[in-house]
VOBA-1610 file (N, C-alpha, C; in pm, whole numbers, padded with zeros to 5 digits, always signed):
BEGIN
Unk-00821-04181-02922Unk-00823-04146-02780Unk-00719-04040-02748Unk-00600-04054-02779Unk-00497-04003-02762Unk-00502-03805-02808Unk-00549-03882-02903Unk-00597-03744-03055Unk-00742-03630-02939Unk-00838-03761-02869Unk-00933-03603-02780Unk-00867-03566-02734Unk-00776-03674-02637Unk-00705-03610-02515Unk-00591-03438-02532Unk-00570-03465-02684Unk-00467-03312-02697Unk-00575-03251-02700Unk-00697-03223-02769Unk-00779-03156-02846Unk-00848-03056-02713Unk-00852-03187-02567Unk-00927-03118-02489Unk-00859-03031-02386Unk-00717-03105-02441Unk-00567-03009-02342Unk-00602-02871-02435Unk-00571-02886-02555Unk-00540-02830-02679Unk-00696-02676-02601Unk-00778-02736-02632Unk-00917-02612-02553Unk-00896-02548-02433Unk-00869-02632-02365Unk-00841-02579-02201Unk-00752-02466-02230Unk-00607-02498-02319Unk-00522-02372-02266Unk-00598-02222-02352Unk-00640-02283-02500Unk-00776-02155-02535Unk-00830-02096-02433Unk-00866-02169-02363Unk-01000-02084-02256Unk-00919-01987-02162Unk-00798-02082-02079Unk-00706-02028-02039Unk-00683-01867-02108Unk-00611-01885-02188Unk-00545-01798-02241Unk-00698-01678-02267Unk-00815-01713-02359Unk-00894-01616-02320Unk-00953-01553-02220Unk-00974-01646-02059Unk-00988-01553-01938Unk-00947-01519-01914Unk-00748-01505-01948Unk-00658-01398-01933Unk-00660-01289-01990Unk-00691-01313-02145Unk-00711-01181-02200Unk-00852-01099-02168Unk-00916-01158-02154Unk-01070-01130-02057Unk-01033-01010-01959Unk-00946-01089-01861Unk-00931-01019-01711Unk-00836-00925-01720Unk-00768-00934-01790Unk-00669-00792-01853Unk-00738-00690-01910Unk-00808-00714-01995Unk-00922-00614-02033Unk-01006-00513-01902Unk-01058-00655-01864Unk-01120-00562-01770Unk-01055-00550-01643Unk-00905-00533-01622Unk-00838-00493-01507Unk-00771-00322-01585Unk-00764-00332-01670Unk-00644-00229-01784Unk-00790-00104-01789Unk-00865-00161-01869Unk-00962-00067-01901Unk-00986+00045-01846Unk-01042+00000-01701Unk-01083+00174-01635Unk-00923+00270-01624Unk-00787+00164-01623Unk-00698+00319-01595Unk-00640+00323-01720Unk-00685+00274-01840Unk-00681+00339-01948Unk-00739+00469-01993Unk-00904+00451-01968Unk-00967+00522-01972Unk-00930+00656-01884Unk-00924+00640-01780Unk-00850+00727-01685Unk-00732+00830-01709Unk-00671+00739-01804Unk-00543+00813-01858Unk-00595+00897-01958Unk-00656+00829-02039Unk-00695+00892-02179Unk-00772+01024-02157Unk-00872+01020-01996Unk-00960+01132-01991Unk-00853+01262-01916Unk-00738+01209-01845Unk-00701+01324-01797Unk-00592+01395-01934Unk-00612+01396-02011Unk-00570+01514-02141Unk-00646+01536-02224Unk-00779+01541-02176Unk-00897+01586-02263Unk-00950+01762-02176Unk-01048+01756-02232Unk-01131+01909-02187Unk-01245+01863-02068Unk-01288+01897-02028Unk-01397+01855-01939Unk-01526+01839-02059Unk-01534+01936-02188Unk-01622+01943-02267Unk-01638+01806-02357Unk-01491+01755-02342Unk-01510+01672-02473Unk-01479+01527-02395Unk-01455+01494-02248Unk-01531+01384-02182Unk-01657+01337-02201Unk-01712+01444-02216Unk-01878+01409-02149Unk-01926+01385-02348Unk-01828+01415-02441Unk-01863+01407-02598Unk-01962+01257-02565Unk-02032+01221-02707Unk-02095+01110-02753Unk-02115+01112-02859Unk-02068+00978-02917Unk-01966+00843-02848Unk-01901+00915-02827Unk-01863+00825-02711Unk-01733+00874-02616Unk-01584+00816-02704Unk-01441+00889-02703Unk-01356+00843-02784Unk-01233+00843-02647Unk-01170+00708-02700Unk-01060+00709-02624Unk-00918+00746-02677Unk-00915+00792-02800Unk-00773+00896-02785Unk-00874+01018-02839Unk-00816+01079-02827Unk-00844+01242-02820Unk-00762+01338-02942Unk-00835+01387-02990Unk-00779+01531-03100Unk-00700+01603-03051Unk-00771+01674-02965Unk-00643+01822-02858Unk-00630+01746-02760Unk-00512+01693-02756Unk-00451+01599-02698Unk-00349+01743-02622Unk-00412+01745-02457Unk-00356+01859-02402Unk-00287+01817-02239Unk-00246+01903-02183Unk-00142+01879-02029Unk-00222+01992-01964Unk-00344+02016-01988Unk-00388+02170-01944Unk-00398+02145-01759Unk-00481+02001-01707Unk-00493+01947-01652Unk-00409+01906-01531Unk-00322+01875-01560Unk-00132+01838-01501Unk-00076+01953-01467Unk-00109+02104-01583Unk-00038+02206-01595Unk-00128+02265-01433Unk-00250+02266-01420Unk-00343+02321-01332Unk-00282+02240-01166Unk-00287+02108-01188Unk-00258+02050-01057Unk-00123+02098-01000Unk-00046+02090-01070Unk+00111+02154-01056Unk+00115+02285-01011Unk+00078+02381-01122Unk+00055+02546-01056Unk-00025+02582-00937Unk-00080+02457-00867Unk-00181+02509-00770Unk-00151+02472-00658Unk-00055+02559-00531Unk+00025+02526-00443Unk-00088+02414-00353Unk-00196+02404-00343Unk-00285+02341-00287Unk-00294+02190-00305Unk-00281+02146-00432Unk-00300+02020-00467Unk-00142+01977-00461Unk-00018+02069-00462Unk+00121+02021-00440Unk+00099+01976-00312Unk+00036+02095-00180Unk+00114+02013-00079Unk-00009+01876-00071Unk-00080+01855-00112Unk-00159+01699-00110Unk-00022+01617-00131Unk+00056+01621-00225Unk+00112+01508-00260Unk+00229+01564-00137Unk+00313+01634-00051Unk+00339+01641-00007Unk+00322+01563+00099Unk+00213+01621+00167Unk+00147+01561+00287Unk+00112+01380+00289Unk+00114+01352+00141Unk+00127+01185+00122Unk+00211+01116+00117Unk+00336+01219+00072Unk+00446+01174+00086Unk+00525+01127+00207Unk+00506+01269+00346Unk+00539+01222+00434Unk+00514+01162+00538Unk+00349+01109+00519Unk+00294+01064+00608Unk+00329+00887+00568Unk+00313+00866+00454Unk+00342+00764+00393Unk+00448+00679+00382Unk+00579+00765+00398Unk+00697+00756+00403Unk+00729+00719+00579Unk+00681+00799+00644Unk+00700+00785+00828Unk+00667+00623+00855Unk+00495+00595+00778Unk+00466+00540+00844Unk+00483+00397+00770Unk+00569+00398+00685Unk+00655+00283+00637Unk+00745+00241+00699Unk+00845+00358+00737Unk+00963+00319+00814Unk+00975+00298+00955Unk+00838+00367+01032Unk+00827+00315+01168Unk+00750+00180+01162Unk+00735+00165+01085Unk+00635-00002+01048Unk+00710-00095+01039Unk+00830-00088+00987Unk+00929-00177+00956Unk+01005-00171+01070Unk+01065-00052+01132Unk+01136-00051+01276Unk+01115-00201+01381Unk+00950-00161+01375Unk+00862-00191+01518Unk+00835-00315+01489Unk+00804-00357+01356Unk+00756-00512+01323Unk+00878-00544+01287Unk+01026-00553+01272Unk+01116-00645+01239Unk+01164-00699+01388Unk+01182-00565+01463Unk+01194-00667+01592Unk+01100-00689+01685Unk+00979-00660+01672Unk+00864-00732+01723Unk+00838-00889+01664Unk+00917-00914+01497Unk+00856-01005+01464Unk+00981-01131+01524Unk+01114-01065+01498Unk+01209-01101+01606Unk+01205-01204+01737Unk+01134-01107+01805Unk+01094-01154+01947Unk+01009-01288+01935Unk+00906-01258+01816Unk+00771-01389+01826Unk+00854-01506+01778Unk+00953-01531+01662Unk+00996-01616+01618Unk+01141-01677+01654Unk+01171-01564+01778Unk+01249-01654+01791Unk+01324-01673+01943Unk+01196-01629+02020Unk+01199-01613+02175Unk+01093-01664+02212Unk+01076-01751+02325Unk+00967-01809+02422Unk+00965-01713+02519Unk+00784-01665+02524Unk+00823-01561+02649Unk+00654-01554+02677Unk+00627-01508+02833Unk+00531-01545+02861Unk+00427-01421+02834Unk+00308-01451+02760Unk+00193-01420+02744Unk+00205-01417+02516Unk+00301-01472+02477Unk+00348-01468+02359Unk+00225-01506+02306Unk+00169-01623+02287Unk+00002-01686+02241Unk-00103-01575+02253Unk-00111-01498+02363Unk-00217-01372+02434Unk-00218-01274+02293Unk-00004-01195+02307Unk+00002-01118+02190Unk-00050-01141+02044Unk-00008-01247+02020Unk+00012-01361+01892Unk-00175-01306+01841Unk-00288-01355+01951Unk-00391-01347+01931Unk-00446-01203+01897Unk-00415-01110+01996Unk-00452-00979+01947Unk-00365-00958+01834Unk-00299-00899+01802Unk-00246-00890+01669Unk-00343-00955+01558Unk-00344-01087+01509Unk-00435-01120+01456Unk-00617-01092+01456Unk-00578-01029+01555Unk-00772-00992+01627Unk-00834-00879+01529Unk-00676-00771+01525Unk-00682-00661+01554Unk-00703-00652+01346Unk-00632-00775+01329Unk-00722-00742+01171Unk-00790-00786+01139Unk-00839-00840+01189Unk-01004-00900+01180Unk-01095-00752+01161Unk-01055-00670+01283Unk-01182-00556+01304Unk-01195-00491+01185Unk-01300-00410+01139Unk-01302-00313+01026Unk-01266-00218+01059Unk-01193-00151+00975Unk-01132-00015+01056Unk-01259+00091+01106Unk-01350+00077+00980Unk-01472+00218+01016Unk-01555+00168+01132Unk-01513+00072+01202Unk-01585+00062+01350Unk-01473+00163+01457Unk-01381+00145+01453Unk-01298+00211+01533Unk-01284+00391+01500Unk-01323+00439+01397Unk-01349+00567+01349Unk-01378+00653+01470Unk-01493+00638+01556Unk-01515+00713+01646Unk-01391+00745+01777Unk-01367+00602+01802Unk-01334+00594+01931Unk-01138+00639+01915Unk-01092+00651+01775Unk-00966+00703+01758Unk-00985+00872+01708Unk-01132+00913+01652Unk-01114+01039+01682Unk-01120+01090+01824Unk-01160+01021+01926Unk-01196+01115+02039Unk-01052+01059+02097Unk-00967+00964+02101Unk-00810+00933+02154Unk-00747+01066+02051Unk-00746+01098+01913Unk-00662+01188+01835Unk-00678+01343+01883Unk-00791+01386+01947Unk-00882+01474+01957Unk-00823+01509+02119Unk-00806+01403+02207Unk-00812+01444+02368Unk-00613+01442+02387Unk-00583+01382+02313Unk-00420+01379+02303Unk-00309+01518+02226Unk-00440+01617+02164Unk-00371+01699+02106Unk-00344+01633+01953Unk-00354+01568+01897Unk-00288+01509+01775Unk-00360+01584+01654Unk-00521+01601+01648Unk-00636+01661+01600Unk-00524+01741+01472Unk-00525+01700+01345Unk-00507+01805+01241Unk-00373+01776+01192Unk-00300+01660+01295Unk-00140+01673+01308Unk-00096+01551+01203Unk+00072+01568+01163Unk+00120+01441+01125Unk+00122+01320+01176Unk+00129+01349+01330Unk+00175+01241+01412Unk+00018+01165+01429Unk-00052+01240+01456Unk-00197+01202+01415Unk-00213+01074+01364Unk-00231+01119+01238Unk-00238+01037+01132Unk-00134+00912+01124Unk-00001+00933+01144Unk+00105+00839+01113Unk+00044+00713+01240Unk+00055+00763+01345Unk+00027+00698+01446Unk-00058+00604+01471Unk-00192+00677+01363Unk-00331+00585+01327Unk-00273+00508+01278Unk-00234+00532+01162Unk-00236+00441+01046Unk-00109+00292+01042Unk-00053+00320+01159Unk+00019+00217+01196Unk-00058+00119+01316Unk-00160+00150+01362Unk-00242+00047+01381Unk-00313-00032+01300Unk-00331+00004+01198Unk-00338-00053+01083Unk-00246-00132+01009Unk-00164-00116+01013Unk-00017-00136+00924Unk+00072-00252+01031Unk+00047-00224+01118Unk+00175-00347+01215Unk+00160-00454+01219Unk+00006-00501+01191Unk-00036-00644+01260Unk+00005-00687+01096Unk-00045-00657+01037Unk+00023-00744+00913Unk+00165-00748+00915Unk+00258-00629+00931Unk+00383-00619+00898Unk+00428-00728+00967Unk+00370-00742+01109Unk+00434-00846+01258Unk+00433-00961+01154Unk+00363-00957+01161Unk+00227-01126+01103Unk+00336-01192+00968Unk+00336-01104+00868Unk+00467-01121+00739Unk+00639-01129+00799Unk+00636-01041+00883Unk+00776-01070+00905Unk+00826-01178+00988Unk+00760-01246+01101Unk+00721-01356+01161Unk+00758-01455+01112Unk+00617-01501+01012Unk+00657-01577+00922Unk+00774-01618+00834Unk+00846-01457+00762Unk+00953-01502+00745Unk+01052-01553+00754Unk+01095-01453+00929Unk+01208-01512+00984Unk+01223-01668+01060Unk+01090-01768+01021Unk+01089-01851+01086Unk+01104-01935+00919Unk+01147-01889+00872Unk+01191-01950+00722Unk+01361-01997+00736Unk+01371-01837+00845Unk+01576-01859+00860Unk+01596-01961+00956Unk+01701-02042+00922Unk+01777-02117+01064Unk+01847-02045+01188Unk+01754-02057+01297Unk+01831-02055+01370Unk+01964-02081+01396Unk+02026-02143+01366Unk+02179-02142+01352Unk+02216-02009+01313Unk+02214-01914+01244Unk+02271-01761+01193Unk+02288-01714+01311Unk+02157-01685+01360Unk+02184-01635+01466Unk+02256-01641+01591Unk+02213-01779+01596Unk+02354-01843+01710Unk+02482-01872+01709Unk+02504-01864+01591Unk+02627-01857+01529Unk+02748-01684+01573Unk+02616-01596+01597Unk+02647-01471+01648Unk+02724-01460+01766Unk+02563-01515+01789Unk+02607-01500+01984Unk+02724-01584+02038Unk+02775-01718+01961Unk+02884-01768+01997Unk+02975-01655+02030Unk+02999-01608+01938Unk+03111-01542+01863Unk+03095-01402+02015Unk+02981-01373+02119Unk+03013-01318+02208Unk+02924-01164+02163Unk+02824-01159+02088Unk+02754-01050+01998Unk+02601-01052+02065Unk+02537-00980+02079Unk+02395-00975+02099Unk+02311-01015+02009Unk+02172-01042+02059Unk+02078-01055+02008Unk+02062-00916+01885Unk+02052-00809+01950Unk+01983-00680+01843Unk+02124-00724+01717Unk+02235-00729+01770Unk+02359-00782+01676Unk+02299-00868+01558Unk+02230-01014+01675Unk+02232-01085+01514Unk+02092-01047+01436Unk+02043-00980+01477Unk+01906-00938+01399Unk+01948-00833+01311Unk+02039-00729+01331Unk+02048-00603+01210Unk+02173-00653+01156Unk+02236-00738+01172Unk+02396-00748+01116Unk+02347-00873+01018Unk+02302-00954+01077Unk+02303-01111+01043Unk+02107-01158+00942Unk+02071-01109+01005Unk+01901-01126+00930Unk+01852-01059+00865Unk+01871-00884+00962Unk+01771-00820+00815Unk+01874-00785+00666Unk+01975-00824+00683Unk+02066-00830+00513Unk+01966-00891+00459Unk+01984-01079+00500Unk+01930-01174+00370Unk+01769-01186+00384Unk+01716-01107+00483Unk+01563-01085+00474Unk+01472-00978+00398Unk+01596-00897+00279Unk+01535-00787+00228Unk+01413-00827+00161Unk+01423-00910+00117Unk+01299-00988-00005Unk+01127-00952+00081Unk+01130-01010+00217Unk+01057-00955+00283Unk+01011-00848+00361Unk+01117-00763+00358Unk+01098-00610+00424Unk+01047-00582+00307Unk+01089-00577+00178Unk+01043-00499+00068Unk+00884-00521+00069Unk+00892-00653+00056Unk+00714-00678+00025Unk+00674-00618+00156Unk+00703-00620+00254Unk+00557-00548+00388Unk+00597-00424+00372Unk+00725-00371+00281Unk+00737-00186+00290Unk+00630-00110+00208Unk+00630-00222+00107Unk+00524-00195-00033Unk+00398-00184-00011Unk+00358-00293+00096Unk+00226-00323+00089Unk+00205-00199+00199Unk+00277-00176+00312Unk+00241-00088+00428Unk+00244+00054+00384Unk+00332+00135+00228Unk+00320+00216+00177Unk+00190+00240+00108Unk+00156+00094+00039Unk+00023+00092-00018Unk-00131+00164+00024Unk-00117+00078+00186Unk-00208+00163+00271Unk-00231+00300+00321Unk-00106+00358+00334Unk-00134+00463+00432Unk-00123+00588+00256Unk-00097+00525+00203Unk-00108+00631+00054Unk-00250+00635+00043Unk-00342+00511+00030Unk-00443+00517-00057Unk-00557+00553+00054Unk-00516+00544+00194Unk-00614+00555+00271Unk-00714+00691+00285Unk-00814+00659+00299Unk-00916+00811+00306Unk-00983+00823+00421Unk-01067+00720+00463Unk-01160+00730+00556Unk-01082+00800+00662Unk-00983+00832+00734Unk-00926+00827+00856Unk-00851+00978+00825Unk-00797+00961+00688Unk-00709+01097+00649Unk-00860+01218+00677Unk-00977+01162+00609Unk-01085+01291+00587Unk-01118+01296+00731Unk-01076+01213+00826Unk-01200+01286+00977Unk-01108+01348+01052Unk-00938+01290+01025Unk-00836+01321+01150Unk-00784+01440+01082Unk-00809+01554+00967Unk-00777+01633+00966Unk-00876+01703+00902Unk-00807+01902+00964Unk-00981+01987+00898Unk-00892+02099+00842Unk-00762+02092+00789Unk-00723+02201+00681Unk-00680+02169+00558Unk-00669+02231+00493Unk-00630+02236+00331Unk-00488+02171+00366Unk-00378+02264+00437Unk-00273+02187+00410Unk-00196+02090+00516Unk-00277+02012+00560Unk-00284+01832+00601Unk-00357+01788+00518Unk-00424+01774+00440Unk-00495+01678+00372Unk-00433+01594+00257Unk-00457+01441+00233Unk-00400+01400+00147Unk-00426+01384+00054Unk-00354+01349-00058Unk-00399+01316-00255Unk-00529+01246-00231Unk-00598+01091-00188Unk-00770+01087-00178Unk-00807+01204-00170Unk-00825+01240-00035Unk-00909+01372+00012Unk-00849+01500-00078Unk-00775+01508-00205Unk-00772+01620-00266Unk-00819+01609-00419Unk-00857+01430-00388Unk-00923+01389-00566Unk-01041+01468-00534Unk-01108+01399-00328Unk-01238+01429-00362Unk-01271+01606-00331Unk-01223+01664-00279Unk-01183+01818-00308Unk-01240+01883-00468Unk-01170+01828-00553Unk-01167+01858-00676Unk-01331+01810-00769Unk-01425+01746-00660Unk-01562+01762-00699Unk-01632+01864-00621Unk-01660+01996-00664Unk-01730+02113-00621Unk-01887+02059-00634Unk-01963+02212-00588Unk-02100+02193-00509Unk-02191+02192-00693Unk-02064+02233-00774Unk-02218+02275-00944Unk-02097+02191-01029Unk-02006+02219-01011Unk-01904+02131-01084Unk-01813+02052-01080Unk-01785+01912-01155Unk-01665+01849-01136Unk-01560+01879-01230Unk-01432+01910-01186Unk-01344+01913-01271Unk-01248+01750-01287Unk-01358+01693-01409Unk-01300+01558-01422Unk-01179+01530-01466Unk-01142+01660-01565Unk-00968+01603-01610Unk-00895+01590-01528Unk-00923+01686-01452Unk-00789+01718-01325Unk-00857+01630-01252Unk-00981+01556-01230Unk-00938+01422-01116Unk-00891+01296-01173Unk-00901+01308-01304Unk-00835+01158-01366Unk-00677+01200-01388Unk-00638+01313-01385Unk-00508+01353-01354Unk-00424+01351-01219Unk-00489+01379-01124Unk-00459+01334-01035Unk-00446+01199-00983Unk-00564+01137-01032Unk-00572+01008-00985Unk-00450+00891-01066Unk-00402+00953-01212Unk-00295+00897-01241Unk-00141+00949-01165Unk-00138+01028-01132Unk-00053+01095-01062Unk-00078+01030-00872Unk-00141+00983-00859Unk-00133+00936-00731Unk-00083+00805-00729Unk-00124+00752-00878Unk-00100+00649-00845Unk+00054+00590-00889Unk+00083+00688-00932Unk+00271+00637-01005Unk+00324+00584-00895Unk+00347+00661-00756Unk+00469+00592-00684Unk+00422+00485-00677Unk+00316+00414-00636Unk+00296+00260-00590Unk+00374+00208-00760Unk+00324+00279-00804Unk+00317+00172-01008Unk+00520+00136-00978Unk+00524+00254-00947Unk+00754+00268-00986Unk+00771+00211-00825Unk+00714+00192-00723Unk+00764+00067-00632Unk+00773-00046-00649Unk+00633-00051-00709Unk+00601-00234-00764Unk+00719-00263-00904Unk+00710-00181-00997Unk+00800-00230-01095Unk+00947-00240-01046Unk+01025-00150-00956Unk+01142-00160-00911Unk+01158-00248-00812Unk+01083-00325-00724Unk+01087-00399-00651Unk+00978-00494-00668Unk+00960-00549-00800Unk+00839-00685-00791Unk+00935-00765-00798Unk+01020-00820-00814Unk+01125-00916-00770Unk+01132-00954-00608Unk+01162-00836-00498Unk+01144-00879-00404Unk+01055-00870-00357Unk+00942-00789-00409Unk+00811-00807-00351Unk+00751-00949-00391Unk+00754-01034-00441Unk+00688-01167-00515Unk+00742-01248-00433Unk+00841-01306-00415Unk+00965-01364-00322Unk+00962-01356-00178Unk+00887-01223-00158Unk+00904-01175-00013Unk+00780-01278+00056Unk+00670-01248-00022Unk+00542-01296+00019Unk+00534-01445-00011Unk+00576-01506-00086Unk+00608-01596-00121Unk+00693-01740+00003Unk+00813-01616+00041Unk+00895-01711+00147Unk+00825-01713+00287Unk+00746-01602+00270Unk+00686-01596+00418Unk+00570-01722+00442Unk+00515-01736+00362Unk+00422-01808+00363Unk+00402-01957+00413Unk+00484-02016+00404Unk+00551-02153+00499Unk+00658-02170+00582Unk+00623-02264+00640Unk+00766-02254+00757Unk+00844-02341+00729Unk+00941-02359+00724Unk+01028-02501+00685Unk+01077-02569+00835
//
C-alpha cells in the first residue's frame, strides 16, 4: 500500500515536472525563434527546412534599425510616452489610493464602483468617442494625447493595487505621524511610500507594460512618422510587396528588452508587490 502510494506521488511529480517542461517549450519557442530569425537574411527565413541557428550569422538587421533615424525616434517616442505615463500613474494612484484606504468620505462606494467599472469596459469600444475628445481638445498627433489616454487605462488598476496594499499597513504609522503634529501628505511620502516600494514597483511595471506594448490607440491618436510608437513601427516595417522580416523580428526583440531588464531587476519587488496587495489583514 504504502509502496503505490510513493509510486503514484512518485508519477504525479513526472507529469508535473513534464507540463512544465511542456509549457516552457511552448512559452520560449516563438521568442526563440524570433531571436534566431532577426540575424538571418530575409532569403534564408523563408529557406526549407527551416533552421534555427543560422550560417551567416549577421547584425545587418539591428545595423538597419539603428542607422534609420525613423525607427530611432519609435523607440524614442516609447520611451517617453511610457516613461510619463508611469510616473503620472503612480503620482495620481498613490494618493488617490491613500484617500480610499484610509479616509471615510462621502460618495467613496460611487468612486470605488466606477473605477472598477471602468475596467471592465474594452478599450476598442471607447476608440471612437476618445478620438473625437483627442481631436476637439487640440491633443490630435500630440504626447499629451496619448499619455493622457493611456492613463485611463492605467489608473484604475494602479488605484485598485495600491489600495489594496496600503490597507495591508497599520494604521498606527500613520498616526503615529500626525501625533507628532505632521500632515497627512507627511505621513504618506515620508512614512508609507518608503516601506510600500514592493508595490509601487509592481503597478510601475505593469503600468509601463501597457502603455509600451499598446497599439490600438497609439495607431488612431497619431498620423506622423515621428509620434509613432515601436508597435506601430513593427507594423510600418510590413510594406505594400514586401516584408522586411529580419528587421521586424529585430525590432520586436529590441522592443521587448526594457520590459525583459525591468522584470529581471525588479522581480523581487514585483512578485511581493502583487502578492501583499492581494489580502487585507
Amino acid at each position: 500500500m504504502a509502496l503505490s502510494v510513493q509510486n503514484r506521488r512518485r508519477s504525479a511529480r513526472v507529469g508535473v515536472v513534464i507540463g512544465l517542461v511542456l509549457g516552457a517549450v511552448f512559452a520560449a519557442g516563438p521568442v526563440v525563434w524570433m531571436l534566431s530569425n532577426s540575424f538571418k537574411s530575409n532569403t534564408e527565413i523563408f529557406e526549407l527546412p527551416p533552421r534555427l541557428i543560422t550560417d551567416s550569422f549577421s547584425f545587418d538587421a539591428y545595423v538597419a534599425i539603428f542607422t534609420n533615424p525613423e525607427t530611432v525616434r519609435f523607440f524614442i517616442n516609447s520611451y517617453i510616452v511610457a516613461g510619463a505615463v508611469t510616473i503620472l500613474t503612480l503620482l495620481v494612484a498613490i494618493q488617490a489610493a491613500y484617500a480610499f484606504s484610509r479616509f471615510d468620505f462621502r460618495g467613496k462606494r460611487v468612486l470605488n464602483v466606477i473605477i472598477v467599472s471602468v475596467q471592465a469596459v474594452p478599450p476598442i469600444t471607447l476608440l471612437i468617442p476618445y478620438f473625437g475628445l483627442v481631436v476637439a481638445l487640440g491633443l490630435y498627433n500630440t504626447y499629451p494625447g496619448l499619455i493622457l489616454t493611456y492613463m485611463v487605462f492605467t489608473l484604475p488598476y494602479a488605484i485598485i493595487m495600491m489600495t489594496g496594499y496600503f490597507n495591508t499597513l497599520p494604521k498606527e504609522l500613520d498616526e503615529a505621524v500626525r501625533v507628532d503634529g505632521a500632515g497627512s501628505m507627511t505621513a504618506l511620502w515620508r512614512v508609507l511610500v518608503p516601506i510600500s516600494v514592493p508595490g509601487i514597483v509592481s503597478v510601475g511595471i505593469y503600468t509601463f507594460m501597457i502603455a509600451w506594448n499598446e497599439y490600438l490607440f497609439a495607431l488612431t491618436l497619431t498620423r506622423t512618422i515621428d509620434m509613432r510608437t515601436v508597435p506601430i513601427g513593427i507594423q510600418l516595417l510590413m510594406g505594400q510587396h514586401s516584408y522586411e522580416w529580419n528587421q521586424i523580428m529585430a525590432m520586436s526583440v529590441l522592443g521587448s528588452i526594457p520590459v525583459l531588464i525591468l522584470f529581471l531587476f525588479f522581480q523581487r519587488f514585483f512578485i511581493s508587490g502583487l502578492t501583499a496587495g492581494s489580502v487585507k489583514s
